[in-house]
N, C-alpha and C positions, 0 to 999 in steps of 0.2 A: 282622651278628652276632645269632645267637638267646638267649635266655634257659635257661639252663642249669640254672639252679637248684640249684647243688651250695654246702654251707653254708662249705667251708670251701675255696675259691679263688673268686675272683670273674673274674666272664663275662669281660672284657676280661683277665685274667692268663691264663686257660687257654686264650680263643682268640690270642692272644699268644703263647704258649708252640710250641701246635700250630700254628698258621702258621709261625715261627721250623724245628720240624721238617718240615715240608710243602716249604720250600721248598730245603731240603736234598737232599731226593730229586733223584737223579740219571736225566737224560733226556738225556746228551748223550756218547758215547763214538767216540773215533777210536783209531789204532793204536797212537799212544801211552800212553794210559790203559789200554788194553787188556792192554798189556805191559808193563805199571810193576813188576807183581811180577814179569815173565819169565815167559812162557807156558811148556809143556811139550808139545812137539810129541809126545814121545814116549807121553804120556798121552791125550794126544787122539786118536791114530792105534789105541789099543788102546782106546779109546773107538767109535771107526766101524767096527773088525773086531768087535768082541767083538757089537756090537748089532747091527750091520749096518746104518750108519747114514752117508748122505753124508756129507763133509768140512764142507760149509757147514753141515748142521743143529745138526752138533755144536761146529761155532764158534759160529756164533748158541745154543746151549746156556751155550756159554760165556761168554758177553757177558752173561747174563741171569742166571748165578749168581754174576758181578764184579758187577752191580747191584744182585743182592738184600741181597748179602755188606754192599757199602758202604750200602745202605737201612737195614741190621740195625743199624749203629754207628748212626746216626741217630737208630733207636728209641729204643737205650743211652742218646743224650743225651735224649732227651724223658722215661727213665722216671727219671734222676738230677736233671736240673735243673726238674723240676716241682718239687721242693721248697724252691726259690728263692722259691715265691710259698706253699707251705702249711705250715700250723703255724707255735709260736709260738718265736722262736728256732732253726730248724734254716735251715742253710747249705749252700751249693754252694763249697767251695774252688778256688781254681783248682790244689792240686797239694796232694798226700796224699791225705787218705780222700775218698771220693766224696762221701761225705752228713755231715755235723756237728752235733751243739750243746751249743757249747761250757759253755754255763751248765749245762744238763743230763748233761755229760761221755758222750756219744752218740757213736762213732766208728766209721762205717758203709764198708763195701764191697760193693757192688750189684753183682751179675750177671744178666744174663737168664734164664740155664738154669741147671738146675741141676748140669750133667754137662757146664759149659763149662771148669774148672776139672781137670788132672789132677794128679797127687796130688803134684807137684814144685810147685806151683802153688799148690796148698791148702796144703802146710807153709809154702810161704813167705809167703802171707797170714797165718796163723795163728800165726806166732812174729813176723809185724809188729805182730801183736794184743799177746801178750803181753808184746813190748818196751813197748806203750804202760800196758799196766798197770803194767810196773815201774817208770816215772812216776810214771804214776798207780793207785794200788789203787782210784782208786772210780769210773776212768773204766768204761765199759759197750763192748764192741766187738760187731759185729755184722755177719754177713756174709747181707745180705738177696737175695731170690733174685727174681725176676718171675715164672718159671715152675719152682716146685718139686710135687719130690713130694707132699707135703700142704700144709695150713693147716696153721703151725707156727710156734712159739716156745719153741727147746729150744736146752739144753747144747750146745754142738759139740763132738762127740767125733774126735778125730784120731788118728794114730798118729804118732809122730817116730821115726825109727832103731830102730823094731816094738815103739816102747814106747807104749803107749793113753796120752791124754792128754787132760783137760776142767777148766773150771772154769766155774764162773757164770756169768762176765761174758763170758764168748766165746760168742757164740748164734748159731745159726743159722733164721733169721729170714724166712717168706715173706713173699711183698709186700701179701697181703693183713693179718695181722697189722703189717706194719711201717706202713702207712696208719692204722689201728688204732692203735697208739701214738703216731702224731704227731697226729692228730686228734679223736681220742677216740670217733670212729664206727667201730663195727662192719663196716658193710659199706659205708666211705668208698671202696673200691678197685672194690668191685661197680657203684656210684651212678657213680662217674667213666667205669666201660668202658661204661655202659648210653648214659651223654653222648658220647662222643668218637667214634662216627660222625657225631652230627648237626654236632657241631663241626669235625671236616674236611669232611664237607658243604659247610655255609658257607663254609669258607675258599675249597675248589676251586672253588665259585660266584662268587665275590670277586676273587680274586687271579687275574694272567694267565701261567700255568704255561710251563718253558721250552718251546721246541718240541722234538721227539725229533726224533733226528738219530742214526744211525751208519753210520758212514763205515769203519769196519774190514775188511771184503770190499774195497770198493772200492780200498783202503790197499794187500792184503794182493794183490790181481789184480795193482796196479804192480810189484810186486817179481818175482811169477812167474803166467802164466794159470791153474798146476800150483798150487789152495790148499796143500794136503797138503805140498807143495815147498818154500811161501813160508814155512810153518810153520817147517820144519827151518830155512832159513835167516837167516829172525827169531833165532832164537835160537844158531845155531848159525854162520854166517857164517865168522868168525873161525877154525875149529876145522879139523885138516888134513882136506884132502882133498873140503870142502865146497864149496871152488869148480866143482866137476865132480860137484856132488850130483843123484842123477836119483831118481822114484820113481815 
């Protein structure tokens, strides 16, 4: 573990934290995992006409954006429950709002993007907001972002049933202001991204990572030598007429 020098987590909480996500990362997929959400054969097939792209490259395409996919919730946890260890009073719940504190009536919902959210999605955040003011009037809700449009700490304005709606206490909140409010540094979020290469550094030096394995081709040859084939009948088996499926 290196010396990190950030004032407000200390070396052993933050290489802790990123280990804890490091080793989350997933290295290891068979045909099950693969097909946990139910592939779409018919997606994939307008996937290798449209591009013109063997069947294997664009399963293996596929495999590698089920890893990124589940890599990304990953990050979610590392950018939520880093605040288990920063500032003073704020908390990681285990169910409601993502981020808290409660002495300071802070009642946080973190996204990575800012355009991850569609608009059935955003009202219904946004009137879970206001249920909590009606609690409480002096609680603060905030819907903080990892990757927004600007540096920002503004009103969140919505619309309900096309009627425009904001108040105060409902803000929308980038991540670098929201680091900013819990620590009282300006460019606490900037100092963190500047460390956290050298801190996964260490850790992949450190720790002995799973080995990568996938077994999904191999999975998917038993069922038929025909990929393309094995596809439709992954998912489709059951369905008339598929027992006599050619392609």
């Amino acid at each position: 573990m290196g010396n990190y020098d950030l004032s407000f987590i200390s070396d052993q909480d933050l290489y802790n934290h990123t280990k804890d996500t490091v080793e989350k990362y997933r290295f290891q997929v068979d045909l099950a995992k693969f097909n946990k959400n139910l592939i779409d054969p018919i997606k994939l097939t307008f996937d290798s006409k449209v591009y013109d792209r063997d069947i294997q490259s664009v399963i293996e395409s596929e495999i590698v954006r089920q890893m990124d996919k589940s890599n990304t919730n990953h990050i979610g946890y590392f950018h939520q429950n880093i605040f288990s260890y920063i500032g003073d009073g704020w908390s990681v719940p285990t169910n409601g709002y993502d981020i808290v504190n409660l002495g300071e009536q802070y009642y946080v919902e973190m996204k990575n993007k800012h355009n991850t959210m569609n608009s059935s999605s955003s009202q219904k955040t946004y009137m879970r907001m206001q249920a909590t003011l009606l609690n409480n009037p002096n609680a603060k809700c905030m819907l903080v972002e990892v990757i927004a449009r600007n540096s920002q700490n503004i009103i969140w304005n919505v619309s309900l049933d096309g009627n425009p709606i904001s108040t105060e206490n409902i803000r929308r909140v980038s991540i670098d202001k929201f680091y900013e409010l819990v620590t009282g540094r300006k460019t606490a979020f900037k100092e963190l991204c500047e460390q956290l290469p050298k801190v996964i550094e260490d850790i992949v030096n450190d720790i002995e990572l799973d080995d990568k394995s996938n077994t999904v081709l191999t999975e998917l040859k038993q069922i038929s030598p025909n990929l393309l084939k094995s596809l439709y009948l992954l998912s489709f088996e059951k369905y008339e007429g598929f027992s006599n499926f050619n392609v």
